[in-house]
MARBA-3410 file (N, C-alpha, C, O; in Angstrom, 1 decimal):
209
-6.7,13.7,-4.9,-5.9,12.5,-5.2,-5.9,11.6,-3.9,-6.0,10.4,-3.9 ~ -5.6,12.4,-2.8,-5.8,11.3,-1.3,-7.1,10.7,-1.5,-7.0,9.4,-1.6 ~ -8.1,11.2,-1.6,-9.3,10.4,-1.6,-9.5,9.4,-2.7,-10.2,8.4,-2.6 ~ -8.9,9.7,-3.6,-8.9,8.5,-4.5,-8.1,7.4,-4.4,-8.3,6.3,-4.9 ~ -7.0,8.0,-3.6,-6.3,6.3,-3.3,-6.5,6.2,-1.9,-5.7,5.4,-1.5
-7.5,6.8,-0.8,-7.9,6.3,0.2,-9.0,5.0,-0.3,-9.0,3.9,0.1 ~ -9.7,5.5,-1.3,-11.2,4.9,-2.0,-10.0,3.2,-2.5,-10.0,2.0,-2.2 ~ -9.3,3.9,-3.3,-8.3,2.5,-3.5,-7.8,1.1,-2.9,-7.5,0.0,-3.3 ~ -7.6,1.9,-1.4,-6.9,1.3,-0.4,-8.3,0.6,0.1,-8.3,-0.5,0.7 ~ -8.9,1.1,0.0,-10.3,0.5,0.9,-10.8,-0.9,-0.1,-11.5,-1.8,0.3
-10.5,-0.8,-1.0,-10.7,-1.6,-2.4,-10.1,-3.0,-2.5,-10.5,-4.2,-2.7 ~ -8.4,-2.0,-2.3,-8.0,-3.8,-2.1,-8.0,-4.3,-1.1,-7.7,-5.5,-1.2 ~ -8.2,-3.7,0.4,-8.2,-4.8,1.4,-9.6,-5.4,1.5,-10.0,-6.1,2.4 ~ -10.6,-5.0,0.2,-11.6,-6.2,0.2,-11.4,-7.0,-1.1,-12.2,-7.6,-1.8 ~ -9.9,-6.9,-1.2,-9.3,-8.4,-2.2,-9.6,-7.8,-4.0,-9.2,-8.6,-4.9
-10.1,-6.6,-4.4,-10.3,-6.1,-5.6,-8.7,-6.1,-6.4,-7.8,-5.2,-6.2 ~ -8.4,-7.0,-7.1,-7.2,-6.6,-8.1,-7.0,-5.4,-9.2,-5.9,-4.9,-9.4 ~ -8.0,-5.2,-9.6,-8.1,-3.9,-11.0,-7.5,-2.8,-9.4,-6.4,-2.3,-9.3 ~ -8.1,-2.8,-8.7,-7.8,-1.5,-7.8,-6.4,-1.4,-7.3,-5.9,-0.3,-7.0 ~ -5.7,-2.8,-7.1,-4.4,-2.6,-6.8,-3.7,-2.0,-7.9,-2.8,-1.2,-7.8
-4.2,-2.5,-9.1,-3.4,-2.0,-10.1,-3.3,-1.2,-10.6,-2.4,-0.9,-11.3 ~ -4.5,-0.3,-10.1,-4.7,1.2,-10.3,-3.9,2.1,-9.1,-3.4,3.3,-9.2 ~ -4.0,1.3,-7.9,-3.1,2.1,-6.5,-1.7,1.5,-7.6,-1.4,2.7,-7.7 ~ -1.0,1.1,-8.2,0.1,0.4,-8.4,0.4,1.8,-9.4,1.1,2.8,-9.3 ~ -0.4,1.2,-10.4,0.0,2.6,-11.0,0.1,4.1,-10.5,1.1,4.7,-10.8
-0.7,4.6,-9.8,-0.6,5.5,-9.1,0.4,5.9,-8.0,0.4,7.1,-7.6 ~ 1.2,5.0,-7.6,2.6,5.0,-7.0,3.7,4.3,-7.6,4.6,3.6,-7.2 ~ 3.4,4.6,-8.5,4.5,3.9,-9.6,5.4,4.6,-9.6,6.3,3.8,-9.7 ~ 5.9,6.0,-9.6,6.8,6.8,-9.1,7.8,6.6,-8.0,9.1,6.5,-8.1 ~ 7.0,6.8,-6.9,7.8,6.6,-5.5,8.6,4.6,-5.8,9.7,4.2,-5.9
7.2,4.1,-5.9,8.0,2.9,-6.2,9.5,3.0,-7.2,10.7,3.3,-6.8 ~ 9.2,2.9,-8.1,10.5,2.9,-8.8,11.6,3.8,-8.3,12.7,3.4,-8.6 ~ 11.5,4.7,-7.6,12.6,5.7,-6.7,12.9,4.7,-5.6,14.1,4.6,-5.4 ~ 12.0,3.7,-4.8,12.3,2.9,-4.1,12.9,1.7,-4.8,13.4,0.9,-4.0 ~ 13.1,1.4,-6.0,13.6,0.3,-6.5,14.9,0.7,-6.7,15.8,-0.1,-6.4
15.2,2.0,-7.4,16.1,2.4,-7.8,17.4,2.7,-6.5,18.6,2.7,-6.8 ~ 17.0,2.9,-5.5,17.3,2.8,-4.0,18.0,1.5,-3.9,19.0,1.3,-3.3 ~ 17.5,1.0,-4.2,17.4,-0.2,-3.4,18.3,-1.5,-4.1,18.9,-2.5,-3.6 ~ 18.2,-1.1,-5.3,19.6,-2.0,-6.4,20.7,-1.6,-6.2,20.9,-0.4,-6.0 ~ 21.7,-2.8,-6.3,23.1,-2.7,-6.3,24.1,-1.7,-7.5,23.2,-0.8,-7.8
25.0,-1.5,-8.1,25.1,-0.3,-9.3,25.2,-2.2,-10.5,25.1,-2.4,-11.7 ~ 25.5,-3.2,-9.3,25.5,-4.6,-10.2,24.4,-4.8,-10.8,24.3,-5.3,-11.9 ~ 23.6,-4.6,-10.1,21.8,-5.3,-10.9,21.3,-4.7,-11.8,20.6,-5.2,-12.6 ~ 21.9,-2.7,-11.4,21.1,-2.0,-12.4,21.9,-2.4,-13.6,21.2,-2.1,-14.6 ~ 22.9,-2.9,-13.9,23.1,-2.6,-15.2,22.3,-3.9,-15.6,21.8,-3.5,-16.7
21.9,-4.9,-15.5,21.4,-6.2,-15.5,20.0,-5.7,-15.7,19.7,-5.4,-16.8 ~ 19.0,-5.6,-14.8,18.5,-5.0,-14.6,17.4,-3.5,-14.6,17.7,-2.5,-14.1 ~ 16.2,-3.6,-15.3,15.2,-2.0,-14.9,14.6,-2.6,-14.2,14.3,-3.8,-14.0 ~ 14.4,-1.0,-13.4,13.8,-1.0,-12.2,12.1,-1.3,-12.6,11.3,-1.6,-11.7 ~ 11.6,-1.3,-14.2,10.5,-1.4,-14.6,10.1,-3.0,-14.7,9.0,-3.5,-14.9
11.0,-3.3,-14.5,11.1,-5.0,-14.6,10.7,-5.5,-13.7,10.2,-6.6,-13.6 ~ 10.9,-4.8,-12.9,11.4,-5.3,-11.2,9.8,-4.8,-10.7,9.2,-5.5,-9.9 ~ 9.4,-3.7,-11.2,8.2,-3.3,-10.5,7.1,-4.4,-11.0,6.5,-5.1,-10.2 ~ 7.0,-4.5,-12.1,6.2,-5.5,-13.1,6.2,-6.6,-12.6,5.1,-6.8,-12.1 ~ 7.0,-7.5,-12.3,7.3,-8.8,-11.3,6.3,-8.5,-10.1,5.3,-9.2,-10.0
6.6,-7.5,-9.1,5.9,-7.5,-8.0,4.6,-7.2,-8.4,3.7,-7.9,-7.9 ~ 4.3,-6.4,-9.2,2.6,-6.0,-9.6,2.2,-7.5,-9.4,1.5,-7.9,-8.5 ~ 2.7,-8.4,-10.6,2.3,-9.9,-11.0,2.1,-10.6,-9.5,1.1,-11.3,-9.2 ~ 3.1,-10.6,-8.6,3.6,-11.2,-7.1,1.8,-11.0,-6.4,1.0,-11.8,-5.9 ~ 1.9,-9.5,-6.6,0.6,-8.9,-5.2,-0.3,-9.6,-6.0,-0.9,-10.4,-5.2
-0.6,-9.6,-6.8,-2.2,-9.8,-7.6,-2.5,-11.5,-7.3,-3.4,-12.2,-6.8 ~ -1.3,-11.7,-7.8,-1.2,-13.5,-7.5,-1.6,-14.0,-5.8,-2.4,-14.8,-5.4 ~ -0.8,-13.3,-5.4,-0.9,-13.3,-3.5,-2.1,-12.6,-2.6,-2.3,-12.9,-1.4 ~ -3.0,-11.5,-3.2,-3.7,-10.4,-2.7,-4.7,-11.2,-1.8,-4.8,-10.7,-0.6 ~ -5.6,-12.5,-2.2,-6.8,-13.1,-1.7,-5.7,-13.7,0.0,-6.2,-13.6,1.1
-4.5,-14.2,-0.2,-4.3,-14.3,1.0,-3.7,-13.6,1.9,-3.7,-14.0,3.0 ~ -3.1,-12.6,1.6,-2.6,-11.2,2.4,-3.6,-10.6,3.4,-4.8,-10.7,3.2 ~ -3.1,-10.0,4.5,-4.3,-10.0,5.2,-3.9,-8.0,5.6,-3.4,-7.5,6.5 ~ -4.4,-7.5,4.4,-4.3,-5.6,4.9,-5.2,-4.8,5.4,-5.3,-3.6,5.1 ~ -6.2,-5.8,6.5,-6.5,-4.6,6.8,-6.2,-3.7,8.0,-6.9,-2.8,8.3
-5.3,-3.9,8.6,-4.0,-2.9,9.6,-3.1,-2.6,9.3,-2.2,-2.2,10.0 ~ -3.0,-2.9,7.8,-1.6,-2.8,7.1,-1.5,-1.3,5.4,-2.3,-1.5,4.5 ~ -0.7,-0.2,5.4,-0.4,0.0,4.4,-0.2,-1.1,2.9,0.6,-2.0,2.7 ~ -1.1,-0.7,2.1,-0.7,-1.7,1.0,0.8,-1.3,0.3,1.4,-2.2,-0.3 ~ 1.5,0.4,0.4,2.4,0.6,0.1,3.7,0.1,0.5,4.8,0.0,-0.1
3.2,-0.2,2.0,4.5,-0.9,2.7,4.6,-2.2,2.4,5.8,-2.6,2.3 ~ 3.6,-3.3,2.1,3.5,-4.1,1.6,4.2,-4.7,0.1,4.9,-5.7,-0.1 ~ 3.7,-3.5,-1.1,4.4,-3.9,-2.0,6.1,-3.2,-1.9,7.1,-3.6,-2.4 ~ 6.0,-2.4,-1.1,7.9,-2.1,-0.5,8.4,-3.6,-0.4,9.1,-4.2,-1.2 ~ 7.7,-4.2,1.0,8.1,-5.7,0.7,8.3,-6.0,-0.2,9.5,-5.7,-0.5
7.7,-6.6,-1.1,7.9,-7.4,-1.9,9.2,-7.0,-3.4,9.9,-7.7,-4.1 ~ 8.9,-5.4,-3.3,10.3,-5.4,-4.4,11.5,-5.8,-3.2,12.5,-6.2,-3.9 ~ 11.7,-5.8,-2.2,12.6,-5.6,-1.3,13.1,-7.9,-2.1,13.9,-8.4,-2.8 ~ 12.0,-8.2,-1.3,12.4,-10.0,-1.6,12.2,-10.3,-3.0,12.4,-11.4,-3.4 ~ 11.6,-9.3,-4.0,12.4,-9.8,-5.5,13.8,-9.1,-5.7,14.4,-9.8,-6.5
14.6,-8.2,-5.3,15.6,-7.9,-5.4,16.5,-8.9,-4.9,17.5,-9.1,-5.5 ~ 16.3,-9.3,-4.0,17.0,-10.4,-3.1,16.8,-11.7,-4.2,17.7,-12.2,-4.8 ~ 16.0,-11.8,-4.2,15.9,-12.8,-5.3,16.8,-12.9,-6.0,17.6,-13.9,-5.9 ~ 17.1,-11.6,-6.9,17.4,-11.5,-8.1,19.4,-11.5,-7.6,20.4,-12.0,-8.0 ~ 18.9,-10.7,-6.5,21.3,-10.8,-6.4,21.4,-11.9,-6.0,22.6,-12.1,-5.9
20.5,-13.3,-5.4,20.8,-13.9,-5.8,21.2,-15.1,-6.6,22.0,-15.9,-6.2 ~ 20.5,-15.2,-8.0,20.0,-15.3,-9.4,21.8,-14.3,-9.7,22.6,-15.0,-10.3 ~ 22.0,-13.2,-9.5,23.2,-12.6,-10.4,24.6,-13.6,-10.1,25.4,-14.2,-10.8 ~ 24.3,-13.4,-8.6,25.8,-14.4,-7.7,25.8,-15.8,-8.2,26.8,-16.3,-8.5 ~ 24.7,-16.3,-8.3,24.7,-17.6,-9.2,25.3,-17.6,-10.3,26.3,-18.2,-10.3
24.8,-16.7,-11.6,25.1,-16.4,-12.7,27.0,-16.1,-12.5,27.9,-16.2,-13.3 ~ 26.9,-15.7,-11.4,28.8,-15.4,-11.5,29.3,-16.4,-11.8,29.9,-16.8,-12.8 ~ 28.9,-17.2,-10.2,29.2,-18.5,-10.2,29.5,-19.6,-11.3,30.4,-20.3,-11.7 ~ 28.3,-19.5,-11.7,28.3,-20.4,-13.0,29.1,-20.3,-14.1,29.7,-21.3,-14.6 ~ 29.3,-18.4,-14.8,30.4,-18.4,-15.1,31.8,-18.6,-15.3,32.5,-18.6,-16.3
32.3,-18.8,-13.8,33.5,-18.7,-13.5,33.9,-20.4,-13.2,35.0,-20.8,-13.1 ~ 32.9,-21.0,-13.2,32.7,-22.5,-13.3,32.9,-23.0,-14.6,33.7,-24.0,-14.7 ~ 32.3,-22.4,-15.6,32.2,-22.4,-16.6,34.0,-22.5,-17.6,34.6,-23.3,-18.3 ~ 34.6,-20.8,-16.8,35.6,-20.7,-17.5,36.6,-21.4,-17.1,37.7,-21.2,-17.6 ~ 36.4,-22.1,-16.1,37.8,-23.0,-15.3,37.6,-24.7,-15.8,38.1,-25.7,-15.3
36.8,-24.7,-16.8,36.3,-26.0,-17.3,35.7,-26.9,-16.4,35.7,-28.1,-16.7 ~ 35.1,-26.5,-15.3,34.0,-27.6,-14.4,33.0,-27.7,-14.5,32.6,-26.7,-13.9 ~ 31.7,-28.6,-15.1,30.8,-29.0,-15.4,30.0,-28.8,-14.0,30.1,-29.5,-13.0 ~ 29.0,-27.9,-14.4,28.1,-27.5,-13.3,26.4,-28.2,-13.8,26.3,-28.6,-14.9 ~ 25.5,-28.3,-13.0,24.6,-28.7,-13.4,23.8,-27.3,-13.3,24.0,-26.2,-12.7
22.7,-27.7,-14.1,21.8,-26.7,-14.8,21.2,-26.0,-13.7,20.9,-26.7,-12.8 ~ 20.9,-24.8,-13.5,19.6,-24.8,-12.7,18.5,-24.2,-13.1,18.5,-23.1,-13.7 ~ 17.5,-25.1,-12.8,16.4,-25.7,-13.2,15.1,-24.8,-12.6,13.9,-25.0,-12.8 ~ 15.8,-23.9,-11.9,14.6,-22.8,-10.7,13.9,-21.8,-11.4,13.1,-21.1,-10.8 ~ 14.2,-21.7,-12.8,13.7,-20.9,-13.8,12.6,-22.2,-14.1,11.5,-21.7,-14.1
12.7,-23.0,-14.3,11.6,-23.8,-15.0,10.4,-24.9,-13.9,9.9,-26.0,-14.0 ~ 10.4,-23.6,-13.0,8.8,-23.5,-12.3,8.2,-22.2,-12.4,8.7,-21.1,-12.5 ~ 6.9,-22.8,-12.2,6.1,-21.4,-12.4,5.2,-21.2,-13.6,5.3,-21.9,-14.6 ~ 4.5,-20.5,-13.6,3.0,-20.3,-14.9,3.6,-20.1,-15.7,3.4,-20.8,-16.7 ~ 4.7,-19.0,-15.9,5.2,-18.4,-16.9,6.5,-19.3,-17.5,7.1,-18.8,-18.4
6.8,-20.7,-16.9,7.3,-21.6,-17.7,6.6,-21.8,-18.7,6.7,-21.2,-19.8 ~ 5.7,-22.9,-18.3,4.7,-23.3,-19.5,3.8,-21.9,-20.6,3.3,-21.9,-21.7 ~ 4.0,-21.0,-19.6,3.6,-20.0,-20.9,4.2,-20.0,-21.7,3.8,-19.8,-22.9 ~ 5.4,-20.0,-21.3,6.9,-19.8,-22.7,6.8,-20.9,-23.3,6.8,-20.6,-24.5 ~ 6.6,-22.4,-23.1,6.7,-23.6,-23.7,5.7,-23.6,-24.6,5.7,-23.9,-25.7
4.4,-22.9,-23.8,3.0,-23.5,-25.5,3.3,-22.4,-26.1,3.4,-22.7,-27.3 ~ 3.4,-21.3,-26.0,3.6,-20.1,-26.9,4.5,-20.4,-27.5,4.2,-20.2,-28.7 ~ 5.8,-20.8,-27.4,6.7,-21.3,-28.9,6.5,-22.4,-29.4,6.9,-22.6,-30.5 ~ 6.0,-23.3,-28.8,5.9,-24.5,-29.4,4.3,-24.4,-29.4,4.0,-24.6,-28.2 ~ 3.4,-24.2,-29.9,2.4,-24.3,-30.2,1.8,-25.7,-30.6,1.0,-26.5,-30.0
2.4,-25.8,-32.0,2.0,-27.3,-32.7,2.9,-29.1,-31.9,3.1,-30.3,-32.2 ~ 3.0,-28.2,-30.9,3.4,-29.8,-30.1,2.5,-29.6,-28.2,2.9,-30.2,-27.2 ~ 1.8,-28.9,-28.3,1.6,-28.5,-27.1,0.3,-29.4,-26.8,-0.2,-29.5,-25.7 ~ -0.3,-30.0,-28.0,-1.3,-31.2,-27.4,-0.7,-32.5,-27.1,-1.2,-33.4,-26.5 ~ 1.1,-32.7,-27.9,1.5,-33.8,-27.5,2.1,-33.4,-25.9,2.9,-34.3,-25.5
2.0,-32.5,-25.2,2.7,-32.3,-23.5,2.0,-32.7,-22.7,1.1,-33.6,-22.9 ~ 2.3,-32.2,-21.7,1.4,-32.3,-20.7,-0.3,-31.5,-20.5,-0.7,-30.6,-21.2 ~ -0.7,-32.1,-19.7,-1.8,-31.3,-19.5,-2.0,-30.2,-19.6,-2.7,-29.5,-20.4 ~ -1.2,-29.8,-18.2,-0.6,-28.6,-18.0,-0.7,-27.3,-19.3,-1.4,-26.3,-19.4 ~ 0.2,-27.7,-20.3,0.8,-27.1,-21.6,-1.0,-26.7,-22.3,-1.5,-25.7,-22.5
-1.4,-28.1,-22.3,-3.0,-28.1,-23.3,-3.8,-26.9,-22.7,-3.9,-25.8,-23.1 ~ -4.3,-27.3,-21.8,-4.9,-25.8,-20.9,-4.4,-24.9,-20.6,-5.2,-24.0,-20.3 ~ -2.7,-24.3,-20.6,-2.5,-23.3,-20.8,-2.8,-22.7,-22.3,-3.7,-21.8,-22.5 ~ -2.2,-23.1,-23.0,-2.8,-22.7,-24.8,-3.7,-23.1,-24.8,-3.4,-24.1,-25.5 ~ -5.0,-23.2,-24.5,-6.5,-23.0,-24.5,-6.9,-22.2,-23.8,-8.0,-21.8,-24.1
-6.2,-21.5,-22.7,-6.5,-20.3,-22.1,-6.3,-19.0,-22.7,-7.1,-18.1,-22.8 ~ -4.7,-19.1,-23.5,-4.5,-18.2,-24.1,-5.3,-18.0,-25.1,-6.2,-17.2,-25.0 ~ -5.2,-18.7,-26.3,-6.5,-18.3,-27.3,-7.6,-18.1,-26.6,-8.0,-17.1,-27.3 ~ -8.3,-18.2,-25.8,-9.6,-17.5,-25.0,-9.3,-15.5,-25.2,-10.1,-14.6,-25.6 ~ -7.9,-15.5,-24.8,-7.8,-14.0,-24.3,-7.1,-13.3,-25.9,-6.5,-13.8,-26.8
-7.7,-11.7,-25.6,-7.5,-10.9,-26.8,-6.4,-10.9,-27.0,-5.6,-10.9,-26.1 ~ -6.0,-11.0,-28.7,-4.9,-10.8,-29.5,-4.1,-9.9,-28.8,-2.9,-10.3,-28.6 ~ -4.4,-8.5,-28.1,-3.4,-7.5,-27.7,-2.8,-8.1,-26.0,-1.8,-7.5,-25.5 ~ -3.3,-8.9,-25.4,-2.9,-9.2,-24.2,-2.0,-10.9,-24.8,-0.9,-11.3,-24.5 ~ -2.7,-11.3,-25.5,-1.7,-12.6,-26.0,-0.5,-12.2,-26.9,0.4,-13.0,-27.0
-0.3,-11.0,-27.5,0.8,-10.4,-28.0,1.7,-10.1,-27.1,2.9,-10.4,-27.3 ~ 1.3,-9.5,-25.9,1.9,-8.4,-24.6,2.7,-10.0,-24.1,3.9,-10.0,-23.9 ~ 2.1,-10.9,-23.9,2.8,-11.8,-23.0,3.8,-12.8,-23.9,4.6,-13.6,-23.5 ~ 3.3,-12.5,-25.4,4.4,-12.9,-25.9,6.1,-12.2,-26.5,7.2,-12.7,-26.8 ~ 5.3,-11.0,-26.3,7.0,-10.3,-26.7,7.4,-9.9,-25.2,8.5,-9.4,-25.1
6.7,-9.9,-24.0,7.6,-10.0,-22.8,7.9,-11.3,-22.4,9.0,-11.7,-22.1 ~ 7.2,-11.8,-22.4,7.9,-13.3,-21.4,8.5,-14.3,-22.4,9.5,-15.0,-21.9 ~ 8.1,-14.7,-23.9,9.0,-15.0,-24.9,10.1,-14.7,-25.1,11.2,-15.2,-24.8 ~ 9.8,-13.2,-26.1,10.6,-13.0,-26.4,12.1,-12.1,-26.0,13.3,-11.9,-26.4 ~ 11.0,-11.7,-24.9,11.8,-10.9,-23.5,12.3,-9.7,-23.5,13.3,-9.2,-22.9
11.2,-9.0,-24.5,11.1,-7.5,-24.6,11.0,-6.4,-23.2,10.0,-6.1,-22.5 ~ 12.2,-5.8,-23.2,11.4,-4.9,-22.3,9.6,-4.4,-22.8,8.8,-4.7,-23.6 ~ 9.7,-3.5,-21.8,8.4,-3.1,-21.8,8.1,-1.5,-22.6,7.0,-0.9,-22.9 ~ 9.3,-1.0,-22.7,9.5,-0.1,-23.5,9.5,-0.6,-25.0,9.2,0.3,-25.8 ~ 9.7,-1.5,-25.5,9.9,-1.6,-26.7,8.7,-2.8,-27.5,8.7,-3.0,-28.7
8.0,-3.3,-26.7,6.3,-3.6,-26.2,5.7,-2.6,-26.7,4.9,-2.7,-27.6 ~ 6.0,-1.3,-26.0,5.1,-0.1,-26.6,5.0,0.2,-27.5,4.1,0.9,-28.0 ~ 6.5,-0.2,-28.4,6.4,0.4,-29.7,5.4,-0.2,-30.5,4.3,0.4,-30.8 ~ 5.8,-1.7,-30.7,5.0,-2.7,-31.3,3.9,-2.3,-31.4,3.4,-2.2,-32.5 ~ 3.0,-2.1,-30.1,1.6,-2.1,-29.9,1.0,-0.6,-30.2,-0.2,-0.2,-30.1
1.8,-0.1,-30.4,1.4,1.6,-30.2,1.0,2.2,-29.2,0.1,3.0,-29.3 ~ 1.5,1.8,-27.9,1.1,1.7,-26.6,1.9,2.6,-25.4,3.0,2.2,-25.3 ~ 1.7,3.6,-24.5,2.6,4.3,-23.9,3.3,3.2,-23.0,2.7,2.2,-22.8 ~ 4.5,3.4,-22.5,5.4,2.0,-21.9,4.6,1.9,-20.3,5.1,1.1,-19.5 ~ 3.7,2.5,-19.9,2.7,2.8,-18.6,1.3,1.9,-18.8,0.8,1.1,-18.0
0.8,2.4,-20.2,0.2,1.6,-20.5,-0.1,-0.1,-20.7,-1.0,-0.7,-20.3 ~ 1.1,-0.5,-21.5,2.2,-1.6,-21.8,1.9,-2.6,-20.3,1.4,-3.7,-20.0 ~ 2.5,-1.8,-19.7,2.6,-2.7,-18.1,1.9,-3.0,-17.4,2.0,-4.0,-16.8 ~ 0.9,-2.0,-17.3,-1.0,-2.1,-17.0,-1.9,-3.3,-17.3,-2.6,-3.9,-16.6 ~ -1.4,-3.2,-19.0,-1.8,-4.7,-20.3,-1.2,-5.8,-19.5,-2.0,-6.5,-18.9
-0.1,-6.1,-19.4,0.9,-7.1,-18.8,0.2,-7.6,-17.6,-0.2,-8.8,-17.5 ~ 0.1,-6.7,-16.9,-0.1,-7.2,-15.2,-1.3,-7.4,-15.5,-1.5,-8.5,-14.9 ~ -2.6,-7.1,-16.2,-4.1,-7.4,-16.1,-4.1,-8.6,-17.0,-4.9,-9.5,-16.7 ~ -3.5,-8.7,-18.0,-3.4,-10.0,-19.0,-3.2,-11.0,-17.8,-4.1,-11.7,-17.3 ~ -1.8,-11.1,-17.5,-1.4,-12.7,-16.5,-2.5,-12.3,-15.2,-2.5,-13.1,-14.3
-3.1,-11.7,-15.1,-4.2,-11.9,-14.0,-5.0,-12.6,-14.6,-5.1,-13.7,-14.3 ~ -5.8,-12.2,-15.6,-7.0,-13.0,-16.2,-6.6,-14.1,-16.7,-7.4,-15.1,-16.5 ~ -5.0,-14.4,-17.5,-4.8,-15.7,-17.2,-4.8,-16.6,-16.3,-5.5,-17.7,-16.3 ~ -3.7,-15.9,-15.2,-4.2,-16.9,-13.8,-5.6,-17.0,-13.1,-5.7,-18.1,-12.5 ~ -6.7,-16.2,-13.1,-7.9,-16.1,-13.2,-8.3,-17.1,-14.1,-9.1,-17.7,-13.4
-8.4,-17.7,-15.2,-8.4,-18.7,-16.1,-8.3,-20.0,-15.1,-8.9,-20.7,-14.3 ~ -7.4,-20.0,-15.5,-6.5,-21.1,-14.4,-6.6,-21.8,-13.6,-6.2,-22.9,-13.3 ~ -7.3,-20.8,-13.1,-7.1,-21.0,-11.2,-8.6,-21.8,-11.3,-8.9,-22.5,-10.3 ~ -9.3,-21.6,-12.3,-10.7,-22.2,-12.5,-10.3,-24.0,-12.9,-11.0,-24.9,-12.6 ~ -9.4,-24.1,-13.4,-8.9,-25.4,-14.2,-8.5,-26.2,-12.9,-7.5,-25.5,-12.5
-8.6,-27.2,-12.1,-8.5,-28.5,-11.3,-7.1,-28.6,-11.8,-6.3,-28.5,-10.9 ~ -6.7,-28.7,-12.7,-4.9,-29.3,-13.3,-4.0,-28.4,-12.6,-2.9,-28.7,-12.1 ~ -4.8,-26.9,-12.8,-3.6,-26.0,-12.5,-4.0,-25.5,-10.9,-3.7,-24.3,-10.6 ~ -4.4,-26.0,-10.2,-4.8,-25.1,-9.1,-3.5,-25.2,-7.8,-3.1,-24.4,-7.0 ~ -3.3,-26.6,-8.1,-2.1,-26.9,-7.1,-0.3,-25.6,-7.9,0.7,-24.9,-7.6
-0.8,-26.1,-8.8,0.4,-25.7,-9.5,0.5,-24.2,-9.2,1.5,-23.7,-8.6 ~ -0.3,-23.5,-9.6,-0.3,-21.9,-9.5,-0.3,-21.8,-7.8,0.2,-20.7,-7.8 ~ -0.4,-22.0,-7.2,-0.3,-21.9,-5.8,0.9,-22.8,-5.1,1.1,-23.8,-4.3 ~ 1.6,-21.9,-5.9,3.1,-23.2,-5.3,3.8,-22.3,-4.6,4.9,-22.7,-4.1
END
């Protein structure tokens, strides 16, 4: 097994994504003991730590071409990164208090709007709106032309997680899929999407934000 994730490690610091995702899975364990570490007892109930890992898979793959590992563990690396999506996220919960308690004292807060950047905006927009996604933006049209490019079971996967906002356990059911599996589909789907994409002039600034 060392040699196989030494062969791994050697893989992704020459920028290979399938390989991260395979070192990803293969420390998918410790990771999640490190996630699980590392959340408040507030986030977990909010919060899986499978969510949380899923996000960073998506993070590294997106990020990998400019990361620079080769004096670096990739493990301590993706440690990073659940470390600044957790941080993210408590602060995403503290907001959500906020807003709440704004809410219940009758003061009119403005929206925020930090959810609605990112690929996986417009993913959500042409996938439910489909039949208005040639009257949008650009943006929208080449994302839903990307998607139909890609198999039924990866355009399913990103529609009952990022739509309809299935965990990933319950993804598995649907698809008859182990929830390991499920996540594997997920993170390699939005790669070949962004891989798509990243080919498209419209979206190049955009996915690199």
């Amino acid at each position: 097994m060392s040699d196989c994730l030494d062969e791994l490690v050697e893989r992704i610091r020459k920028k290979d994504a399938d390989a991260l995702v395979k070192y990803t899975t293969e420390k998918e364990p410790q990771l999640l003991a490190f996630i699980s570490k590392s959340l408040s007892d507030a986030l977990k109930k909010k919060i899986e730590p499978q969510d949380i890992l899923q996000e960073v898979c998506i993070s590294a793959i997106s990020s990998l071409d400019e990361i620079d590992l080769s004096q670096r563990d990739p493990f301590s690396w993706l440690c990073q990164l659940v470390e600044r999506r957790i941080v993210d996220a408590h602060r995403k919960f503290i907001a959500a208090q906020k807003r709440t308690a704004n809410k219940e004292e009758g003061i009119a807060t403005p929206r925020d709007n930090s959810n609605q950047k990112g690929m996986l905006d417009i993913l959500v927009i042409s996938m439910t709106s489909p039949s208005g996604a040639f009257s949008r933006k650009q943006k929208e049209f080449h994302m839903l032309a990307a998607l139909e490019s890609m198999p039924e079971e990866s355009r399913l996967a990103l529609k009952f997680r990022y739509v309809e906002n299935l965990p990933s356990k319950e993804i598995a059911k649907k698809l008859g899929k182990s929830d390991g599996a499920v996540r594997v589909l997920l993170t390699r789907s939005l790669s070949k999407l962004q891989d798509i994409l990243s080919q498209n002039s419209v979206f190049q600034s955009f996915i690199q934000k």
